[in-house]
N, C-alpha and C positions, 0 to 999 in steps of 0.2 A: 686586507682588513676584513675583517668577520659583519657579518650583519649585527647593529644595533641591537640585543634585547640579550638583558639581562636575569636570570632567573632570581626570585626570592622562596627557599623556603625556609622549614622548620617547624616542629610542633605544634601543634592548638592550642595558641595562649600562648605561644613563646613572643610574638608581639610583628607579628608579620606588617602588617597591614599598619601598625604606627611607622615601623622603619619606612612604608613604601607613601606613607601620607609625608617623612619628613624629608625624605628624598624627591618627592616631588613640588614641595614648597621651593628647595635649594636650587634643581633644578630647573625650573620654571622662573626661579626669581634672576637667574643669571641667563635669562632669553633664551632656552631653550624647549624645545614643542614634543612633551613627553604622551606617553599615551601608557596603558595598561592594559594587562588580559590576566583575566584569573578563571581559572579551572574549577568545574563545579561537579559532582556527583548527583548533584541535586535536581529532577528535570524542572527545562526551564519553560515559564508560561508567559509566554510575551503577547499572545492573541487571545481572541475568544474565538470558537466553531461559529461561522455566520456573517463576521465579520466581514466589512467591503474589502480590506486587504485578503483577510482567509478566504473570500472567493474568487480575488484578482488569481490569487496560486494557486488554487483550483482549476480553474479555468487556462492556466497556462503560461503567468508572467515566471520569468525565472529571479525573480526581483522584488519585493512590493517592501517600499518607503512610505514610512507615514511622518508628517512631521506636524508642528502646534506649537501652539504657548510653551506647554512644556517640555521640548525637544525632539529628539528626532529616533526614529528608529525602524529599521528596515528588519524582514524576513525574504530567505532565500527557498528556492525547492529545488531536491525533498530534502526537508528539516530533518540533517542528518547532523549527526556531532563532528567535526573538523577535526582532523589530527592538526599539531602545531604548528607544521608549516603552514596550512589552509589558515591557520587563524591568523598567522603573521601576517602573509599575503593580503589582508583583507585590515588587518592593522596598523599598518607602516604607512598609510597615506598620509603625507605630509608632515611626518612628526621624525625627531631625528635619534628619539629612542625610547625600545615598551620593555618596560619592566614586567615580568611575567609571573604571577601566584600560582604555585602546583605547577604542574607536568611534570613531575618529581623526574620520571626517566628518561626528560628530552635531554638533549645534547647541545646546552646552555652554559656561560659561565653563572657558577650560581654563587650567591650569599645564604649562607645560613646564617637563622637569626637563633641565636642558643641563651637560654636564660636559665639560671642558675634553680632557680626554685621550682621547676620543670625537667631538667636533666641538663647536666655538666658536658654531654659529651653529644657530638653532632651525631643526626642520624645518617647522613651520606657519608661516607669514605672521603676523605682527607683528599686522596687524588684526586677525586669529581668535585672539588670544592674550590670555587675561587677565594672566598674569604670567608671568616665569620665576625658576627655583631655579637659579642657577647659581654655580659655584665661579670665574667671568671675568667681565669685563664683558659684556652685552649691553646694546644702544644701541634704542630707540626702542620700550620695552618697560617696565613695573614690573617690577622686578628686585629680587629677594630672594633672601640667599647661600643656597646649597643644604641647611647646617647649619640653619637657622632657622628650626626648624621651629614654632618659638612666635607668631613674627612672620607667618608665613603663615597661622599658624589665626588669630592677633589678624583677620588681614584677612578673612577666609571669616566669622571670628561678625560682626566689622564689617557684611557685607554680605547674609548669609542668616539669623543664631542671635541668639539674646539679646530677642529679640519676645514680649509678651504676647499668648496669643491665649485667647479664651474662645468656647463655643458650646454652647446648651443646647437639649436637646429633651424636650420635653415636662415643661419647667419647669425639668428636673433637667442641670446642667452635664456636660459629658462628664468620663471619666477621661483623662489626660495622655495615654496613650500612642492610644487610641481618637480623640483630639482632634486627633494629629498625621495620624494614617491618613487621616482626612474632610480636614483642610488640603491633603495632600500630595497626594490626588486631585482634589481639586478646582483645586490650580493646575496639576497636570499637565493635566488637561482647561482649561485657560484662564480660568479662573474666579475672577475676584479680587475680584469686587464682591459684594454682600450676596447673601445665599443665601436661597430663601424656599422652603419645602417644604409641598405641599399634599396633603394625602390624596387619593390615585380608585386606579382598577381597577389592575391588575397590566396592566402591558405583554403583551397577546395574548392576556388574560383572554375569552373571550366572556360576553354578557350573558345571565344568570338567565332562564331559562325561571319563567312563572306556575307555582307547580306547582296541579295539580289539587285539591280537596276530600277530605279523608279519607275514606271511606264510613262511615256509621255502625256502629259495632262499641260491645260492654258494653267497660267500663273494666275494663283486665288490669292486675294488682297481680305486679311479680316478673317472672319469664320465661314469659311465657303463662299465667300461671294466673288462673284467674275469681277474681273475690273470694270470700271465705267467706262461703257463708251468718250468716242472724244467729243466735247459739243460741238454743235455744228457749225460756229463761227471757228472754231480752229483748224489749224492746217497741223495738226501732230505735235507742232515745234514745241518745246519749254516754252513757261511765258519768261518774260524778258526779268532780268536780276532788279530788285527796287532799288531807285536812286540811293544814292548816303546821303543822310541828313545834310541839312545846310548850313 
């Protein structure tokens, strides 16, 4: 099985972004947990200079989360552009497939969406093309009208959704959404045959030094303090167990 994400292009104006709003209503409405990434030439301004997160990665978080009222949003350092495996990787938590805008040259099955009063004929080659959405005929391609937006998701759960999957660790089965993260990393990294995970050291862990012999010291009770003497009516012994009730 391939990793979940699907590419959408096509011209500006050919209707990208309605196909990928009606595929995800379809989606979403038959319980499935979609997500999205779309490509930008455009840079992007998610902070201001000064800010308490723009100091947090300053200062050295490799991380900083801001969340509120009106949602959430993290930056990473250094605020570098992702090639699309990086952005997968960071995309695929818990959703069981991203539809993806632009990366024209990734190595995706992709949809083009081709609209007649924009141009008749796709811009990618026919053999890089998984289907197209189009309001004309196109010849040497699956061809699904542009409205149709039901029949394309039929074909997408056809080919990625609809799968039992199960995996348990340490006896106990994962939750759904935790199940989908371990899948969708592991076929992104290539990995489609049984998984077997073994306990050892941390990657870059060095090995335990012997430690040395205690030295002899009285046994401390509390924060440094000696034990109490014994009181002077005692002879060492335990006191005696209390009765049991009557």
């Amino acid at each position: 099985m391939r990793f979940p994400a699907v590419g959408i292009v096509g011209r500006s104006g050919a209707g990208k972004t309605t196909l990928i709003e009606g595929l995800l209503r379809e989606l979403t409405g038959r319980g499935y947990a979609v997500a999205t990434l779309k490509h930008t030439h455009h840079r992007l301004e998610l902070d201001r200079p000064g800010s308490d997160t723009d100091r947090h990665l300053g200062a050295g978080a490799a991380c900083a989360w801001l969340s509120g009222p009106g949602g959430v949003s993290s930056r990473e350092r250094p605020p570098l552009e992702l090639d699309l495996a990086g952005c997968l990787a960071r995309a695929c938590h818990g959703v069981d497939l991203i539809l993806v805008e632009g990366f024209k040259t990734a190595q995706l099955p992709r949809i083009e969406v081709v609209r007649s009063s924009i141009s008749r004929e796709p811009m990618v080659a026919r053999d890089r093309l998984w289907m197209v959405a189009s309001d004309c005929p196109v010849e040497g391609v699956e061809l699904f009208d542009l409205e149709d937006h039901a029949g394309i998701a039929d074909r997408i759960e056809d080919a990625f959704l609809g799968r039992d999957w199960t995996l348990e660790v340490l006896g106990g089965a994962l939750p759904a959404r935790e199940l989908r993260t371990v899948r969708n990393l592991l076929l992104l990294a290539g990995i489609t045959g049984p998984v077997r995970f073994s306990p050892g050291p941390a990657a870059g862990a060095l090995p335990r030094a012997e430690e040395p012999p205690a030295p002899d010291r009285p046994p401390r009770h509390g924060l440094g303090h000696q034990a109490p003497p014994p009181h002077p009516d005692s002879d060492g012994a335990a006191p005696p167990a209390p009765a049991p009730p009557g």
